[in-house]
Backbone bond lengths (Angstrom), bond angles and torsions (degrees), N, CA, C in turn:
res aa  C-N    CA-C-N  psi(-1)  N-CA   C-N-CA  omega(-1)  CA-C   N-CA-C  phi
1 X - - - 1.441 - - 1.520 108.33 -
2 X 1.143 113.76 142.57 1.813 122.18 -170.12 1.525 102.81 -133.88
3 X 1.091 102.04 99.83 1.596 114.38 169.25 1.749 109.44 -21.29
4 X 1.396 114.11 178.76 1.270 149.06 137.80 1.400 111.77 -45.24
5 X 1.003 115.60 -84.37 1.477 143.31 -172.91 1.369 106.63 -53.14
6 X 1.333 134.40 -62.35 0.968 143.74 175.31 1.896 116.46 -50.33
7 X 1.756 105.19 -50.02 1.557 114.64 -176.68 1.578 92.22 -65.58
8 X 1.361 145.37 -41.68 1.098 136.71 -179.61 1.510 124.89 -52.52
9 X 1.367 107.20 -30.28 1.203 93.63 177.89 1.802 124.15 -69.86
10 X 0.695 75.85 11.00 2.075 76.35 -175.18 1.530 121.13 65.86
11 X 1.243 112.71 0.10 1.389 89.82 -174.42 1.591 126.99 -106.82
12 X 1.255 120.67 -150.32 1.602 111.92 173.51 1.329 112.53 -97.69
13 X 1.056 127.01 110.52 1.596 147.52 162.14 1.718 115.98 -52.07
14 X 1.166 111.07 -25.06 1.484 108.93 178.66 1.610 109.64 -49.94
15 X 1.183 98.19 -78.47 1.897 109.00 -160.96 1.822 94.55 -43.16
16 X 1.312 129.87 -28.43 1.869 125.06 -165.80 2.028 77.01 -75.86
17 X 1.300 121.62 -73.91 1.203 108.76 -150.82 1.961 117.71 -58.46
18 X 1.434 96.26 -9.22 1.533 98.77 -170.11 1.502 103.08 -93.68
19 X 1.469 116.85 -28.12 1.655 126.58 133.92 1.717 125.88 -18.96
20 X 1.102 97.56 -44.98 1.490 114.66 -155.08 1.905 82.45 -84.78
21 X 1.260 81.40 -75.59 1.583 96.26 -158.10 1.634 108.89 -47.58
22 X 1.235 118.33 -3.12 1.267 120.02 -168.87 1.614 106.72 -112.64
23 X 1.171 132.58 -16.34 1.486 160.94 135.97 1.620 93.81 138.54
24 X 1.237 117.28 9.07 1.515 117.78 -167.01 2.100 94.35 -29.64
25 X 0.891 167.54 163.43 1.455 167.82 33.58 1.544 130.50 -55.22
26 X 1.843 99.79 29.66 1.217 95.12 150.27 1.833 149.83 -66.10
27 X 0.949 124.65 13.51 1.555 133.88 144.65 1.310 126.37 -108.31
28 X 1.368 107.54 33.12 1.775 129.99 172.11 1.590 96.03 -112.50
29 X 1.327 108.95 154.68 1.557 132.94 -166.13 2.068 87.80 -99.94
30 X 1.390 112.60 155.10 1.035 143.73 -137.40 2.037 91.91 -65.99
31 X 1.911 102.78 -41.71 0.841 137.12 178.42 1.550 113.10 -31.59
32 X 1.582 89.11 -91.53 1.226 99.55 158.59 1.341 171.98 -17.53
33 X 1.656 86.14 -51.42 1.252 126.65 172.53 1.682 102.82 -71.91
34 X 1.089 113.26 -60.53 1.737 117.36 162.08 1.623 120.33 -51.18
35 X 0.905 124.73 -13.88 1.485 153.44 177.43 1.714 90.28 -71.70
36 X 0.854 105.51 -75.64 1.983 126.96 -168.76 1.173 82.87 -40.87
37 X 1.816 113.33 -78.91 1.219 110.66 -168.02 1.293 150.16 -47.94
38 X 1.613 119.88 -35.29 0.959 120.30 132.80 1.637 151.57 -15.32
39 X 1.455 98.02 -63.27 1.653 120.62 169.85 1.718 106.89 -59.18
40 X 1.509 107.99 -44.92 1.467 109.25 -169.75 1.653 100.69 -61.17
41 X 1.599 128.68 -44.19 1.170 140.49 179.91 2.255 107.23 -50.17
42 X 1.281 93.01 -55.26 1.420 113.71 -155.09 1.484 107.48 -85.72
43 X 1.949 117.46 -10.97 1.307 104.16 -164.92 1.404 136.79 88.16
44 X 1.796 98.58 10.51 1.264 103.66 -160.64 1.968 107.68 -102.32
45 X 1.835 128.35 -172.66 0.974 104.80 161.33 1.739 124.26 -55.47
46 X 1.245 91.12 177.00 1.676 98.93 170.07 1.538 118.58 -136.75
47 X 1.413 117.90 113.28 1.374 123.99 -175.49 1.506 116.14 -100.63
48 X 1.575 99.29 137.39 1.586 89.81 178.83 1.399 78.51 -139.45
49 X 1.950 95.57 163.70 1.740 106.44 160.86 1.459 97.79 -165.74
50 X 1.718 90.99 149.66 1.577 128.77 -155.42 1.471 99.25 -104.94
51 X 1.311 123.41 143.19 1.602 102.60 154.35 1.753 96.04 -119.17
52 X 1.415 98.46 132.53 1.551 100.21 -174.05 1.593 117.56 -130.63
53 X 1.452 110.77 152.08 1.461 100.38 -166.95 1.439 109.26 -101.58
54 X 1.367 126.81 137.40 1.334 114.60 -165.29 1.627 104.80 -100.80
55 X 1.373 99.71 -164.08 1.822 111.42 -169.40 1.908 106.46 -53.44
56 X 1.514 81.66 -41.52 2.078 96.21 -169.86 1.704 102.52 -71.43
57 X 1.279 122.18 -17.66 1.301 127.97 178.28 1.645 95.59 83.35
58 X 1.276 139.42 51.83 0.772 155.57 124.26 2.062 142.29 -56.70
59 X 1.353 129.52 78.05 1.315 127.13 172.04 1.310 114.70 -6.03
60 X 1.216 139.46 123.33 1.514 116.17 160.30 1.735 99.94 -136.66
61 X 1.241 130.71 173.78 1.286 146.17 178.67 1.641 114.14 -108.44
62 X 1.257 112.08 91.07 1.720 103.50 175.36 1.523 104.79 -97.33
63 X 1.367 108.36 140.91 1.708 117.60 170.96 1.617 94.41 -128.62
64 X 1.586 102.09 142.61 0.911 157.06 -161.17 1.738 114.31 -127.81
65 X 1.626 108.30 99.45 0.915 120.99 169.55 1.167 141.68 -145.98
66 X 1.827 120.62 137.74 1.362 107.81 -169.57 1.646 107.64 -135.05
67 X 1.339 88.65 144.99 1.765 105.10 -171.39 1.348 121.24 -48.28
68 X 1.153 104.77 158.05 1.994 94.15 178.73 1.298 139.00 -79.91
69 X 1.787 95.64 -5.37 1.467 106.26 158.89 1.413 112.85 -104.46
70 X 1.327 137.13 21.52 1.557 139.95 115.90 1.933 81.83 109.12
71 X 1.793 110.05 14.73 1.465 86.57 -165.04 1.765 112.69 -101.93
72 X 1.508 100.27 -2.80 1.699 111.42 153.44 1.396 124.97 -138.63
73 X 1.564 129.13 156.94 1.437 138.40 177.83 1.497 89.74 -125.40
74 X 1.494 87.40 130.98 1.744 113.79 148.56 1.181 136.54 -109.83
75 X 1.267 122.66 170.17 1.482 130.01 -160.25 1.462 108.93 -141.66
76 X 1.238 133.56 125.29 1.631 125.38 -172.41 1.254 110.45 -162.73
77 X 1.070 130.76 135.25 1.403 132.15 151.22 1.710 143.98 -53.54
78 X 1.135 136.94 153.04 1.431 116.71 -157.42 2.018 90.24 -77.32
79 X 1.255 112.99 156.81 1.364 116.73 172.11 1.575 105.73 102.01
80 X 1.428 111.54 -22.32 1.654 129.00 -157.69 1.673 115.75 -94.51
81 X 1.280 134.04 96.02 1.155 138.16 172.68 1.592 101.60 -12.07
82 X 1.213 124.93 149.25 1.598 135.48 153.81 1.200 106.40 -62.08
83 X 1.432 145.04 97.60 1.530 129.11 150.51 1.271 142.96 -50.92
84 X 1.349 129.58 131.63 1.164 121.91 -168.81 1.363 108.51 -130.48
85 X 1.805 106.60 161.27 1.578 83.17 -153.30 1.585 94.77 -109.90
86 X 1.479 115.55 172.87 1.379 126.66 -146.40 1.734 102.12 -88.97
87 X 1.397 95.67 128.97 1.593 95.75 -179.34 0.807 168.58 89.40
């Protein structure tokens, strides 16, 4: 699922999710990053976040997240409810 916020920005979403999927969480704090790891061990969600520059040359924060039964990923912007999908 891909936010609002996120489809607005215009850009290419591939390379963040192939990031994701690869455990890339290099612009995560040490914390965190052990956080992931954990969950990946235990079954748990999995959080990642991007900081990416958009078309306007604007900073923005994308997170990247997927459930702990691995059966959806989201996409959102900072400020942006978590979406969840219907049903």
């Amino acid at each position: 699922m891909i936010s609002p916020g996120v489809t607005h920005l215009g850009i290419d979403l591939t390379p963040l999710l192939r990031r994701h999927q690869e455990c890339d969480w290099s612009q995560m704090c040490a914390a965190d990053v052990e956080l992931n790891k954990q969950a990946l061990a235990n079954g748990e969600a999995i959080i990642s976040q991007y900081h990416v520059i958009t078309l306007m040359r604007k900073t923005v924060m994308v997170t990247i997240m997927t459930e702990d039964d691995r059966s959806y990923t989201m996409m959102f912007i900072e400020g942006e409810p978590a979406m969840m999908p219907a049903g």
